[in-house]
C-alpha positions as CSV (number, residue, x, y, z in Angstrom):
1,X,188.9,23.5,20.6
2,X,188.1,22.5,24.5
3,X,187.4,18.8,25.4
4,X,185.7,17.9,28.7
5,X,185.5,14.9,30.0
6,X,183.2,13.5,32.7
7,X,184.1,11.0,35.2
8,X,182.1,9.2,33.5
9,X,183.8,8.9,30.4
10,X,181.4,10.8,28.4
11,X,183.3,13.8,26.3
12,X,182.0,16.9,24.6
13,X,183.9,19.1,22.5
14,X,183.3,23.1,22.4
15,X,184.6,26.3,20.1
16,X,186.0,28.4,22.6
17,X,187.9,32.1,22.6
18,X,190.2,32.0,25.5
19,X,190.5,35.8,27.1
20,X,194.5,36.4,29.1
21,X,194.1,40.2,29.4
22,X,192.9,42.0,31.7
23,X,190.6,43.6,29.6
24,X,189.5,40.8,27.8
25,X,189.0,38.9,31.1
26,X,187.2,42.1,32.4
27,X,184.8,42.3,29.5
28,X,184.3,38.4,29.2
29,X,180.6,37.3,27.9
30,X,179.6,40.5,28.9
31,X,176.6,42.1,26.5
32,X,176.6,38.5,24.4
33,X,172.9,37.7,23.7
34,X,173.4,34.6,22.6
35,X,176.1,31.5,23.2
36,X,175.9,28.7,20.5
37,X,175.7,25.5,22.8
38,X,178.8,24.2,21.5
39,X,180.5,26.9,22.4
40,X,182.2,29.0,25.4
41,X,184.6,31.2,27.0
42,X,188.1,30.1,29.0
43,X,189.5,32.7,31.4
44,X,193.3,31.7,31.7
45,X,195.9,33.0,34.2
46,X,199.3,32.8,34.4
47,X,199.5,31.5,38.0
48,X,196.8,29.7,40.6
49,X,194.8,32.0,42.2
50,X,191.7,32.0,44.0
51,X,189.2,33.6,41.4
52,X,185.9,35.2,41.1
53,X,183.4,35.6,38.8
54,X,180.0,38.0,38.9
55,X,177.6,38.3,36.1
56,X,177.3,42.2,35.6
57,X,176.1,42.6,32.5
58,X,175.8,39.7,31.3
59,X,172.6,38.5,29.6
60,X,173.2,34.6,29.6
61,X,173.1,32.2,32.4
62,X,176.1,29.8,32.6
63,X,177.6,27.6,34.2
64,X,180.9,28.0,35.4
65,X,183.9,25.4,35.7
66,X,186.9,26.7,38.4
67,X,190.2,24.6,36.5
68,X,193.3,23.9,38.1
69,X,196.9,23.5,36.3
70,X,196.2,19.9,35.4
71,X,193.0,20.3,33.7
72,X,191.1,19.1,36.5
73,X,187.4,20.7,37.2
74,X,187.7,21.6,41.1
75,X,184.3,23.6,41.4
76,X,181.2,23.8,39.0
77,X,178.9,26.6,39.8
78,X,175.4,25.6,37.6
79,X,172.8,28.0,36.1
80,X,174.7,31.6,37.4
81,X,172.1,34.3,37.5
82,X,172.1,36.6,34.4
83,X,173.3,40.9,35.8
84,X,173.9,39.7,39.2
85,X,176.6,41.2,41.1
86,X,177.2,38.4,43.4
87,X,180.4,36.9,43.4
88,X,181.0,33.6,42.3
89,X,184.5,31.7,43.8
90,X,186.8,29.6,43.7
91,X,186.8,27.3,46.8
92,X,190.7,26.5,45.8
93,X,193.6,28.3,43.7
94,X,193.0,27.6,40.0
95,X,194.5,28.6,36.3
96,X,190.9,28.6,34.5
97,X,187.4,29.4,34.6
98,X,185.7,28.2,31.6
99,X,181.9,29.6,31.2
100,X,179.8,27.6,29.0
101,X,175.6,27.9,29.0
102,X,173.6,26.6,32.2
103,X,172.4,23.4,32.3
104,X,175.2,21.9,29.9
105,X,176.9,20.7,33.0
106,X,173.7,18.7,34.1
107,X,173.0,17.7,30.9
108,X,176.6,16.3,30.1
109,X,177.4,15.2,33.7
110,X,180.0,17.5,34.3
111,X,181.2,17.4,37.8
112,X,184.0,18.4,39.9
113,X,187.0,16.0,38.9
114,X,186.1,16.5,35.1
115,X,189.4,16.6,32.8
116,X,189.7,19.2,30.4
117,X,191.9,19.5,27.4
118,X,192.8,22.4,25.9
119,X,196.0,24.3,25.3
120,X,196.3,26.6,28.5
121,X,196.5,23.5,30.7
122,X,199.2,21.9,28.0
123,X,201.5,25.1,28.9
124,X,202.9,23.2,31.9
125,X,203.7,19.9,30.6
């Protein structure tokens, strides 16, 4: 279970797998057809780096939310474009990238600044 919230006080729970391996990370929501909108992906790391992203393979837009240590949303990259090779980055080092579907940022407000709460920002405390 992942909580965001905005920083507007608004929260939204989601059912995510979290992926630490290389190829886990590597495979990601690669070849998924479908997300449940309550549902998404977190890409943890074991130290801050600057990360990036592409959407090879992938079949369903997202949007993408570059985490630091604390929790805290630095970068939210809205409605990625499905197979494209671009890469997507971090502006900043982070521990996360959590992938959920496009527009659920818009739609819940989710902004740079956002807290999250889930387990792989807990690690540190």
């Amino acid at each position: 279970m992942l909580v965001v919230q905005t920083t507007d006080g608004i929260s939204a729970q989601f059912e995510v797998v979290t992926v630490t391996t290389r190829a886990d990370q590597a495979q990601g929501l690669m070849y998924v057809r479908h997300l449940p909108l309550d549902q998404g992906m977190v890409f943890s790391y074991t130290r801050n780096q600057v990360l990036s992203m592409w959407m090879k393979d992938t079949y369903v837009p997202l949007d993408m939310w570059f985490v630091d240590e604390g929790g805290k949303i630095q970068k939210v990259v809205a409605r990625t474009v499905p197979y494209s090779l671009e890469s997507i980055k971090s502006d900043s080092p982070v521990r996360a990238v959590i992938e959920v579907n496009a527009g659920l940022s818009a739609m819940l407000g989710v902004t740079a600044g956002a807290i999250v709460d889930h387990r792989v920002f807990q690690q540190d405390q």
